[in-house]
N, C-alpha and C positions, 0 to 999 in steps of 0.2 A: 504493500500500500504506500503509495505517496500522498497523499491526503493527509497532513496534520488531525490527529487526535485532540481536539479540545474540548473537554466539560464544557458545560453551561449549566448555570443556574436559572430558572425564574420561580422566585419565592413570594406569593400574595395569600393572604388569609393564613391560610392554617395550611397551605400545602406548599413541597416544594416541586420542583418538576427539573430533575436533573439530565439533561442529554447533549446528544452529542452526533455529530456524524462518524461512520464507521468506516469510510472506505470510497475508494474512486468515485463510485458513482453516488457521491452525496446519501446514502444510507439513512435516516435520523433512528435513533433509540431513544428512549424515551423511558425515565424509569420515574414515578408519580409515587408520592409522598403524605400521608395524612399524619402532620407533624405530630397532631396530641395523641395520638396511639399507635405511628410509628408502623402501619399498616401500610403497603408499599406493592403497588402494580408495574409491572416492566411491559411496554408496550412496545411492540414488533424487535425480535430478537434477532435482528437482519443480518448480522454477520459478525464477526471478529470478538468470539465469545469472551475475549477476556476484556477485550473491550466495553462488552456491555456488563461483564462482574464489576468492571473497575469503576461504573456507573455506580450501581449499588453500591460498593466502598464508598465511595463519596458520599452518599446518601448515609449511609450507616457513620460518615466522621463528622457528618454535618450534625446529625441526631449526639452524637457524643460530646463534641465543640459545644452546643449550646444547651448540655444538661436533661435532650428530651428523651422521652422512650425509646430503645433501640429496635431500631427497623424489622419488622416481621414481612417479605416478603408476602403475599397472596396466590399470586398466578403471573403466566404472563401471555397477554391478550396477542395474539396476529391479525393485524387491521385485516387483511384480506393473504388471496391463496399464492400470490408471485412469488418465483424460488427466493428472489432477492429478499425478502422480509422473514424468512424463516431460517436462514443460511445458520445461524444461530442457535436457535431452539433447543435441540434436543440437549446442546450440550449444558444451556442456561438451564431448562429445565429439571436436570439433574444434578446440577449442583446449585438450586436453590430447594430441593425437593420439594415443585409447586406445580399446581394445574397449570392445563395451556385451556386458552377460550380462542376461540376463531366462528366466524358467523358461519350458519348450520349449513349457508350455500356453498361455502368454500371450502367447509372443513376437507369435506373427501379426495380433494387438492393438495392434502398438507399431509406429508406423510409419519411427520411424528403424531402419535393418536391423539387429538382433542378431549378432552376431560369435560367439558364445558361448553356446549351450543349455545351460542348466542343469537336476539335477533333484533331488529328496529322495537325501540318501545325497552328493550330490557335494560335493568341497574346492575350497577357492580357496588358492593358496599366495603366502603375502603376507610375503616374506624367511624367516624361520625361523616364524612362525606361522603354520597351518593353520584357514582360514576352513569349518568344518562347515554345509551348504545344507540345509536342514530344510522340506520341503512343507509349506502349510497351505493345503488345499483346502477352498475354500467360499467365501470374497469373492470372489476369481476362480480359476479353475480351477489355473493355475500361480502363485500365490503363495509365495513364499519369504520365509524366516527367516536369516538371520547369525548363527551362534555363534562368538563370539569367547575363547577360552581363554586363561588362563597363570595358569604355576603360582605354587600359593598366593593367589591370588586370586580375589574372585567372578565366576564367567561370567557376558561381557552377550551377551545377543541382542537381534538388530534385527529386532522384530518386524513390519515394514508397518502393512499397517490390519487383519491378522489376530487380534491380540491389544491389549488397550488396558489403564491400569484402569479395573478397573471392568467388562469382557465383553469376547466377543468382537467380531469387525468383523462390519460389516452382511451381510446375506444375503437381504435385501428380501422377508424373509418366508416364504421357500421354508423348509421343515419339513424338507426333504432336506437343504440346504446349509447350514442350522441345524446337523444333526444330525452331516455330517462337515465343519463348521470344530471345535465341541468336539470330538468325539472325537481329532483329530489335534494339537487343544492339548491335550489330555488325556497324551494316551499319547507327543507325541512332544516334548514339554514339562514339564506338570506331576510325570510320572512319572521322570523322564529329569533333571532338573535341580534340588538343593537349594532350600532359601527364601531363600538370599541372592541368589542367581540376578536380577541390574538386567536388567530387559527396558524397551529403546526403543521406541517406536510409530513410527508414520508419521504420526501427526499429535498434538499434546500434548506433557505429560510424561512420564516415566519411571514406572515401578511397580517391585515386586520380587513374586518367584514366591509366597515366603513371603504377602506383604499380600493376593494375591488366591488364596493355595489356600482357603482357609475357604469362599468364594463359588460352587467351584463346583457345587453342586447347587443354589443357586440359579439359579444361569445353565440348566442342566438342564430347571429349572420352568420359566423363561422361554421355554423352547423347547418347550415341553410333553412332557419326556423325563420318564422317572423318574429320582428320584433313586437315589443308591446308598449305600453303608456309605462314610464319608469317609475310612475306614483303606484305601480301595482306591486315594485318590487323591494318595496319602503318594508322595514319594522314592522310589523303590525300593529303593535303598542303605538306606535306615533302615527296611526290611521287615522 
């Protein structure tokens, strides 16, 4: 790998959210944090397994540095079924002795065995925070999303390779799969979530909901949809 290893932190409320990219092809890991009980989800274990332990380490000297509960692993989620996000898995798997969850569409794609189907609509309960699982059908059939809440502050989601900035995740052309990865970032995202709203990729950096709502009836064009009135693709709360 030539791609510099660097941690990151982003720490709001009561959680932290320790990741990193793993490897050439911009990778993200993602290990999630619920400080006051130290309950701790690793999302997409994409590659360079000690890479993403060294995630958790961090997570675990951060819990130690400031006196909190030391970190209890849970599971660890694969947004969707691409080899690239599970390159990882089995070895993280077993040596944090934790369930894997992958959405029920994809799992049969992942060839370490899934403990845990997930689907749109389902929680993950991570100490006193409630992990909301949000479907985004079209890169692959069972993709998921992380909404991560707390109050008073901006919700992140950990978007996979569903949502990026700048567009959606690829759909290799198919006019169909084009048609519902937007619509489901439409309605169960753009509509659903303020503009301070940090969404994570699966691979890159960060964006926020606000920097790409403006874009999306270009994306629309892009896919040869028509566009609509941009007042339909507002907040709903600000309707």
């Amino acid at each position: 790998m030539t791609h510099p290893f660097i941690p990151k932190l982003d720490a709001f409320g009561g959680i932290e959210i320790h990741y990193a990219e793993l490897n050439d092809y911009e990778n993200n890991c993602y290990v999630v944090v619920d400080t006051a009980s130290g309950k701790t989800l690793v999302v997409d274990a994409a590659d360079a397994a000690p890479y993403v332990l060294g995630l958790v380490d961090a997570a675990r000297e951060s819990a130690a540095q400031a006196g909190r509960p030391e970190i209890a692993p849970v599971g660890v989620l694969t947004t969707h079924s691409h080899p690239d996000h599970w390159q990882a898995l089995a070895e993280v798997k077993d040596a944090l002795a934790v369930p894997s969850l992958a959405g029920e569409a994809d799992a049969g794609e992942i060839p370490v065995p899934t403990d845990r189907l997930v689907n749109h609509g389902d929680t993950i309960e991570l100490g006193e925070t409630v992990l909301e699982l949000i479907g985004l059908r079209g890169h692959t059939p069972g993709s998921i999303a992380v909404v991560i809440r707390q109050p008073g502050e901006a919700t992140r989601i950990l978007t996979g390779d569903s949502l990026f900035p700048g567009g959606i995740g690829n759909t290799w052309d198919d006019p169909e799969r084009y048609r519902q990865l937007l619509t489901d970032c439409v309605e169960r995202i753009f509509r659903r979530f303020p503009d301070e709203t940090v969404f994570y990729p699966g691979h890159g950096l960060p964006s926020t909901i606000g920097r790409e709502r403006g874009f999306l009836n270009r994306w629309r064009l892009l896919g040869d949809l028509d566009p609509v009135d941009p007042s339909t693709d507002r907040y709903l709360d600000e309707a």
